[in-house]
C-alpha positions in Angstrom: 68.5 135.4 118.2 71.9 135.4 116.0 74.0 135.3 119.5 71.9 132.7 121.2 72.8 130.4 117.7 76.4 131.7 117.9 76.3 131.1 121.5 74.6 127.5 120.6 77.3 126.7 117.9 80.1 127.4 120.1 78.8 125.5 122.8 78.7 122.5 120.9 82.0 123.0 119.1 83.8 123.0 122.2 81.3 119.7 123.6 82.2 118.0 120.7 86.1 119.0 120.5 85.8 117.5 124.0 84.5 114.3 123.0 86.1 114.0 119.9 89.9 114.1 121.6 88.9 112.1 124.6 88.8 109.2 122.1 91.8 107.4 123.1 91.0 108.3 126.9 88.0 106.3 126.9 89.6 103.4 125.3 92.4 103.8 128.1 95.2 104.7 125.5 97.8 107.7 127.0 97.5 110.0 124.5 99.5 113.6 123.6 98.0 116.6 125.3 96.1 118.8 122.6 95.2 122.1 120.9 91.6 123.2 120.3 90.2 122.0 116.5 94.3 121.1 115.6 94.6 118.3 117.9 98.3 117.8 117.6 98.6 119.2 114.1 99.5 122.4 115.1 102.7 120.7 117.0 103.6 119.2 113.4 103.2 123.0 112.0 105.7 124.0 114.3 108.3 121.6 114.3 108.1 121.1 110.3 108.9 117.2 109.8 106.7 114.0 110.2 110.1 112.3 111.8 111.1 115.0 114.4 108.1 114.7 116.4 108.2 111.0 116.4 111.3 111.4 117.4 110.4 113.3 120.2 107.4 111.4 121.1 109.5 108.1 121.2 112.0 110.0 123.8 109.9 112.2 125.7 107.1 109.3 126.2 108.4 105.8 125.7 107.6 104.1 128.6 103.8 104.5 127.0 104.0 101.3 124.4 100.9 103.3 122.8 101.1 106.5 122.0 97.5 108.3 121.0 97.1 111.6 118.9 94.9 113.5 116.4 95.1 115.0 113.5 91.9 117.9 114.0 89.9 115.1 115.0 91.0 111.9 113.6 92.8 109.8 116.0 95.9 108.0 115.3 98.3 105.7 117.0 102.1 106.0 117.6 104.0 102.7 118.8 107.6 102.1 120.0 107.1 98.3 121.5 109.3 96.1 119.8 105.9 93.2 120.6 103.2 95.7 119.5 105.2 96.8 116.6 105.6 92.8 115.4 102.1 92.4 115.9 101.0 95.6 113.3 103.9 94.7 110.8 103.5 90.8 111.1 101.4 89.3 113.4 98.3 91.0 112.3 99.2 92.1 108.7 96.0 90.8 107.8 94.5 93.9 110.4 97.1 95.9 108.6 97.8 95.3 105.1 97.7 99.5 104.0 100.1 101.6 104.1 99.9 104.8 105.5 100.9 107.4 102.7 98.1 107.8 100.6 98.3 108.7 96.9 95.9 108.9 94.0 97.1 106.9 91.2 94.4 109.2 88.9 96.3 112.1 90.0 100.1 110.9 90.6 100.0 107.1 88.8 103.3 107.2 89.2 103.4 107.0 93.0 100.1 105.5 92.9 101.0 102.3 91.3 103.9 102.1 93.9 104.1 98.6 95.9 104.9 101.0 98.8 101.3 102.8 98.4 99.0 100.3 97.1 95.7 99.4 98.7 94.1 96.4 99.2 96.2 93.1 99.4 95.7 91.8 95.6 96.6 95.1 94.1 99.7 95.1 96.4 100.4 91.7 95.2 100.4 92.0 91.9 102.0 95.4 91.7 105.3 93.7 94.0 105.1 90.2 91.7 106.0 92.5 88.7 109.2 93.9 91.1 109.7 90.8 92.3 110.0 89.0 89.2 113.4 90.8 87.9 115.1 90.1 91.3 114.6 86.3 91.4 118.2 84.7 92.7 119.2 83.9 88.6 118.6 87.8 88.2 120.3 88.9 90.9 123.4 86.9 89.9 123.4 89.5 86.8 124.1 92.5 89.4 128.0 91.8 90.2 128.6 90.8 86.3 127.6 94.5 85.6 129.1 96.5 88.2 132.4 94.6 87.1 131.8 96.9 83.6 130.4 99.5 85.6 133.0 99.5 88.3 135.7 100.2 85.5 133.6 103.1 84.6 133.5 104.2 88.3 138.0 103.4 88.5 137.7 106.1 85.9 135.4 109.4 87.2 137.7 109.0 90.7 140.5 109.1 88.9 140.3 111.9 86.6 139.3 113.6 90.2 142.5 113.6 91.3 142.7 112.5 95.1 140.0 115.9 95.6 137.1 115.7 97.5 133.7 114.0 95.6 130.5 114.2 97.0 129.6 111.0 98.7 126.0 110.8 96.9 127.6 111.9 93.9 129.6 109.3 93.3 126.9 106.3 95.1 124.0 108.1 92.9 126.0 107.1 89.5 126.8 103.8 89.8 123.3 103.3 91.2 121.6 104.5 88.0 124.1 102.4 86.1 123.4 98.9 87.8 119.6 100.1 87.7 119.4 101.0 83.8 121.8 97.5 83.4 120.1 95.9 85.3 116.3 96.8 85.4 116.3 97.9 81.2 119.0 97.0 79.2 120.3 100.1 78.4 124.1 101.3 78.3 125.3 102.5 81.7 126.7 106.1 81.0 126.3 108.0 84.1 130.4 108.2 84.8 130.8 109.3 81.7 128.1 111.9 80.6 126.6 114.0 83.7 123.9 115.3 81.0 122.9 111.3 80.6 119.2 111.2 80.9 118.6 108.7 83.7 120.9 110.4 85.8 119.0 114.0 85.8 115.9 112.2 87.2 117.8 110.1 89.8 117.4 112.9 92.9 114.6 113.4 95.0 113.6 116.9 93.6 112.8 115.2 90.0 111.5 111.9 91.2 110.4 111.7 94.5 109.3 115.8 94.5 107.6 115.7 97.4 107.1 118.9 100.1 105.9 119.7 103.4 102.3 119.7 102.3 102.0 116.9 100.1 103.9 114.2 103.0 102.2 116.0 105.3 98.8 115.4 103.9 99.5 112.1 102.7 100.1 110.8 105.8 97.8 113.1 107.8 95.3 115.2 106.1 94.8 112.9 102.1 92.1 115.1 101.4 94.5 118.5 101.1 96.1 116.1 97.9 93.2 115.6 96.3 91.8 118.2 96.4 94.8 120.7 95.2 95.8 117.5 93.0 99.3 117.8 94.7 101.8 114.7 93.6 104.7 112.9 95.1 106.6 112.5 91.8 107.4 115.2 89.4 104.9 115.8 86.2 108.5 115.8 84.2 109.5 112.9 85.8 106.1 111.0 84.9 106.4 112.1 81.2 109.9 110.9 80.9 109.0 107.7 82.6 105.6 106.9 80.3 107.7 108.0 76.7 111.0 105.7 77.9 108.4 102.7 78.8 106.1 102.8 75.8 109.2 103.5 73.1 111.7 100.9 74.7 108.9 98.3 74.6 107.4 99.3 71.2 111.2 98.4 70.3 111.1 94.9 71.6 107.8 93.9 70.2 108.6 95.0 66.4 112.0 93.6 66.6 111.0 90.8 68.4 114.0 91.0 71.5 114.0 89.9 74.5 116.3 90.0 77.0 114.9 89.0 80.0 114.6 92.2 82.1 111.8 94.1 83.6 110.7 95.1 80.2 110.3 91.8 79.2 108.6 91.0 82.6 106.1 93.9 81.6 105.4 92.2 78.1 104.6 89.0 78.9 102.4 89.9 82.0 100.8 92.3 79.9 100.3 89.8 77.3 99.1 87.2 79.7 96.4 89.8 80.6 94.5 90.0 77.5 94.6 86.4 77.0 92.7 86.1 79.9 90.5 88.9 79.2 91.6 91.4 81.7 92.2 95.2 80.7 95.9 95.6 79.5 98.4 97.7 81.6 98.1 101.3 80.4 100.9 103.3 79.4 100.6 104.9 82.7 100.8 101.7 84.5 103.7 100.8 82.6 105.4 103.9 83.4 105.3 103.3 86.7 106.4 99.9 87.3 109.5 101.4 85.3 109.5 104.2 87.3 109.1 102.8 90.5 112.5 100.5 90.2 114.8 102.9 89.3 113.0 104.9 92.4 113.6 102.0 94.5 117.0 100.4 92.6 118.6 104.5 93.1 117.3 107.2 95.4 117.3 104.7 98.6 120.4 102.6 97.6 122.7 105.8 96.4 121.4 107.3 99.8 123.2 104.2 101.8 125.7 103.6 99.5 127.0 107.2 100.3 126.8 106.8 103.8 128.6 103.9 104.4 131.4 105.6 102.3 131.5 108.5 104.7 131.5 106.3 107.9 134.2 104.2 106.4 135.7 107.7 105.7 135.4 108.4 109.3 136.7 105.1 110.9 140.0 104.0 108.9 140.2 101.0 112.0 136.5 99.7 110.3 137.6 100.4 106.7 141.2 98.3 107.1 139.2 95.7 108.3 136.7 95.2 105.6 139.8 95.7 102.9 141.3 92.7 104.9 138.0 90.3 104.8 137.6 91.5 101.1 141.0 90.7 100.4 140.6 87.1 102.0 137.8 86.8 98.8 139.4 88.5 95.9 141.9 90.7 94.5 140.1 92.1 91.4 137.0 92.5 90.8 136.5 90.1 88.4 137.0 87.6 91.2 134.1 88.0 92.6 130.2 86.9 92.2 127.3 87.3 94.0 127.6 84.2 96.4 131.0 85.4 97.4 129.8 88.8 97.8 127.3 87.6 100.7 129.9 85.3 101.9 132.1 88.7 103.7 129.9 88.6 106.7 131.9 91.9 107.5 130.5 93.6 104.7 126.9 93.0 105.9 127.4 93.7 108.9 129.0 97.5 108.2 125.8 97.3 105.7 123.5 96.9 109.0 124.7 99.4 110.6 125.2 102.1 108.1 121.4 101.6 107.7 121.0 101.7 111.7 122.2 105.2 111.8 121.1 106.2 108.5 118.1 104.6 107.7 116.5 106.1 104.6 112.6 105.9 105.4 112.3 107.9 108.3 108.5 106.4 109.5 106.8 103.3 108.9 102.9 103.3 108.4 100.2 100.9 108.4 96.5 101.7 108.2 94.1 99.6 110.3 92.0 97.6 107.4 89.7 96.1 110.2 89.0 96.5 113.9 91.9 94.6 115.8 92.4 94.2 119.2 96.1 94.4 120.4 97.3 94.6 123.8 93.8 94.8 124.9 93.3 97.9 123.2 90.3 98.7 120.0 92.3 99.4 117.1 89.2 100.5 114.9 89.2 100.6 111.0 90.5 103.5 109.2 93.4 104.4 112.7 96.5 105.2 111.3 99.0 103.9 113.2 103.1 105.4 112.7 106.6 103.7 113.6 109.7 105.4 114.0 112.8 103.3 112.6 114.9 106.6 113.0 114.2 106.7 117.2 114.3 103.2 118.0 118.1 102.9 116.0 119.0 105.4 118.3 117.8 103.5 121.4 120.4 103.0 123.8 118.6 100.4 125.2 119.3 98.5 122.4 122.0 100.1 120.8 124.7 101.3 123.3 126.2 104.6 122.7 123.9 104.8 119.0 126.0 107.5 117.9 128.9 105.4 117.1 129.5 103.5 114.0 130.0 100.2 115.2 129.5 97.1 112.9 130.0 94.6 115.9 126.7 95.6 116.7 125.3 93.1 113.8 127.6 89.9 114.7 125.3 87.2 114.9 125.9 87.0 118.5 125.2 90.4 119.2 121.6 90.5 117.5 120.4 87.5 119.3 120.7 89.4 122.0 118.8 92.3 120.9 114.4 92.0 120.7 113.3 91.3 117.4 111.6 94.4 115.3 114.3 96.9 116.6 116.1 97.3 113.5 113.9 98.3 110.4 116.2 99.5 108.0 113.9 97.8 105.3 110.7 97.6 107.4 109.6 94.4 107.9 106.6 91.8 107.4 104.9 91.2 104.0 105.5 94.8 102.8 109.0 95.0 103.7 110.9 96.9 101.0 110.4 94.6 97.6 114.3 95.8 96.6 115.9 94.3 99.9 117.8 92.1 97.8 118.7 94.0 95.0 119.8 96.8 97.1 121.7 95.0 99.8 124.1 93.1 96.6 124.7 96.6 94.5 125.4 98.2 97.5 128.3 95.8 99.0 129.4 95.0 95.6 130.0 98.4 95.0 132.1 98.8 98.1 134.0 96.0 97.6 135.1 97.2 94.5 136.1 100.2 95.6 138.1 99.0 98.3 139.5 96.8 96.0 141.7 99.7 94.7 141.0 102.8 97.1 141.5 103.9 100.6 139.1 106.4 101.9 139.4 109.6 103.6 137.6 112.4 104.8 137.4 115.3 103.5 139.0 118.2 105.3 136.8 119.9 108.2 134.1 117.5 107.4 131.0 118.0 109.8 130.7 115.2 112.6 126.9 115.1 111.5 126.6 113.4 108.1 122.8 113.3 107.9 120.0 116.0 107.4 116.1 114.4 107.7 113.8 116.1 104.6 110.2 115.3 105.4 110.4 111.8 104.8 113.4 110.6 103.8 116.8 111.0 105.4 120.2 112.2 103.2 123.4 113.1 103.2 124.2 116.7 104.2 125.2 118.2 100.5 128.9 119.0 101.6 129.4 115.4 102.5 132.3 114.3 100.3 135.3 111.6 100.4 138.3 111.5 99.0 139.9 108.3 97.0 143.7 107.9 97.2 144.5 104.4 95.1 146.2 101.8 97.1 
């Protein structure tokens, strides 16, 4: 009797393993060959990291515009169409409006109460209004102002260096958590002059962003593994910091009665505006996090391309000398420059495009299907995950010849018209393209400019060709990635 029901189980285990990853066969999708119960899990276990095997799907399997695999049994979708990818990040949003990562704002509020993860499209809203609302165009004209008292600051740590070697996200992660904590809080920028300053001990992805293998992994694949180990993306440490800065800062404000017009403020008054209408105010948690997640989005991202556009300019003198010239054309000092003249070095952009080709940050973009859809006459049913690779399709050669070279020309106007739409997602794109694009994009070519205002920038010696290592979601510099400054 006990083999016939061992005999019975196994029967329909293997029936239903069958049926379960023929889903995307009967609904005439090509999909990735499998392993019994894993599906192609086991293929992620091997190769370590989310973007590798999207990497090597893209490759290995591009002329497929639909790509279809499992996680155990849960089918999911990979795309590399420029047209199928506009449809799921634009087109459709409506079909589309999740992201992928999934985080428990009971267990990690922090991350939770992230624009990037929120569910459902009036949470989303209202989390990106409140991010939104301290990079309007008159606040963003505040950013060059302070990097013009930052950037002295900055003149400063390179000099007492010497002309030796500084790592490239050294430097790039200290002025970001000045302009952030200038910009975003009001508080004194001191990160070029005390390496102990607070802000600057959480700006790295180990305190803030402290995710691993398994939590990415199960975030994107397997959300249950989170919950139910109560893994986080962002550091315990980093979450207490963030709640006892928020609450005392704005505590502060209210007893003294300041304002100042920054994301605190922006926190008050919507907070205020809430129990006026009878809603549930933010809790400190909340708070916390919409703290928390600009200086995530204002420093780990932006140092990450700040630093790499130092290294490539490091690496091709021919590309630096002509930015110096185009900055020059602008300005001599940096007090003669704003934010409108900033955006006006088309140059600048474009070296800002394609640093961010080759070394785009976020690794994957994810949606998750919010409603059946039909695309490309395909059934997209609710609940599909469906993943896009940013890192393969910059690398492209089909659309960016020769991708391993830094070339800026890539991004003249004429040059992207010629290119399909949706094959450059530095930021994403669609309604939930990153809510810092603006912010970001200004510190960051301020910041060069200003540098280039008064340095020339070399490599170091024997410096490694390859100037990127992926983690398991995000993209870095290689830690021995340095530049040096001699002064004009």
């Amino acid at each position: 009797m006990l083999l016939e029901i061992i005999l019975l189980f196994v029967s329909t285990l293997f029936v239903y393993n069958w049926w379960a990853h023929g889903y995307w066969k009967r609904r005439n999708v090509f999909s990735l060959p499998t392993v019994f119960l894993f599906g192609n899990f086991w293929e992620l276990i091997v190769k370590h990291k989310l973007s590798v095997m999207f990497c090597d799907m893209y490759k290995k399997y591009k002329k497929e515009k639909m790509i279809g695999f499992y996680s155990f049994y849960k089918p999911m979708m990979f795309v590399s169409d420029p047209e199928i990818i506009q449809k799921v990040l634009v087109t459709d949003f409506n079909s589309f409006s999740n992201n992928g990562l999934e985080v428990d704002k009971d267990i990690d509020p922090i991350s939770g109460y992230n624009p990037f993860s929120a569910k459902t499209v009036p949470v989303w809203k209202e989390l990106r209004s409140i991010q939104s609302a301290n990079q309007s165009p008159l606040k963003l004209k505040e950013v060059v102002p302070n990097m013009i008292k930052i950037g002295e600051l900055m003149y400063g740590y390179i000099n007492n260096k010497k002309n030796q070697p500084i790592p490239a996200l050294d430097i790039a992660i200290r002025a970001a958590v000045d302009s952030a904590v200038a910009h975003g809080y009001g508080i004194e920028p001191k990160s070029f002059l005390d390496s102990e300053f607070t802000f600057l001990k959480f700006a790295n992805v180990e305190k803030l962003f402290s995710a691993t293998f398994v939590t990415m992994v199960a975030g994107f694949l397997f959300p249950l593994v989170n919950r139910l180990f109560r893994l986080r993306m962002t550091s315990k440490e980093a979450e207490d910091f963030f709640i006892s800065m928020t609450k005392t800062n704005i505590d502060y404000r209210q007893s003294n009665k300041i304002t100042r017009g920054d994301l605190f403020d922006t926190i008050i008054k919507l907070n205020k505006k809430k129990i006026e209408q009878g809603d549930k105010a933010y809790s400190d948690s909340e708070m916390s996090a919409h703290c928390a997640t600009f200086f995530m989005d204002s420093t780990i991202t932006s140092s990450v391309v700040l630093s790499f556009i130092l290294l490539e300019l490091a690496n091709n003198q021919d590309v630096q000398e002509k930015l110096r010239r185009e900055i020059f054309l602008v300005g001599k000092k940096s007090e003669d420059f704003d934010s409108d003249k900033i955006h006006s070095i088309a140059y600048l952009q474009m070296v800002f495009d394609e640093a961010l080709r080759m070394h785009s940050p976020v690794t994957i973009v994810s949606r998750l299907c919010t409603k059946d859809t039909l695309i490309e006459g395909v059934q997209i049913s609710k609940g599909t995950k469906v993943f896009i690779s940013p890192l393969a399709i910059h690398y492209d050669p089909e659309y960016y010849h020769d991708p391993e070279k830094f070339d800026p020309e890539r991004f003249s106007e004429i040059n992207k018209e010629s290119r399909p739409k949706y094959t450059f997602l530095g930021f994403g794109e669609g309604p939930r393209i990153c809510v810092g694009l603006k912010y970001a994009t200004l510190f960051v070519k301020t910041t060069v400019a200003f540098i280039l205002l008064k340095y020339k920038i070399l490599p170091k010696d024997n410096q490694s060709k390859s100037l990127h290592e992926i983690d398991y979601f995000l993209l870095s510099p290689k830690p021995d990635a340095a530049v040096k400054f001699v002064e004009l």
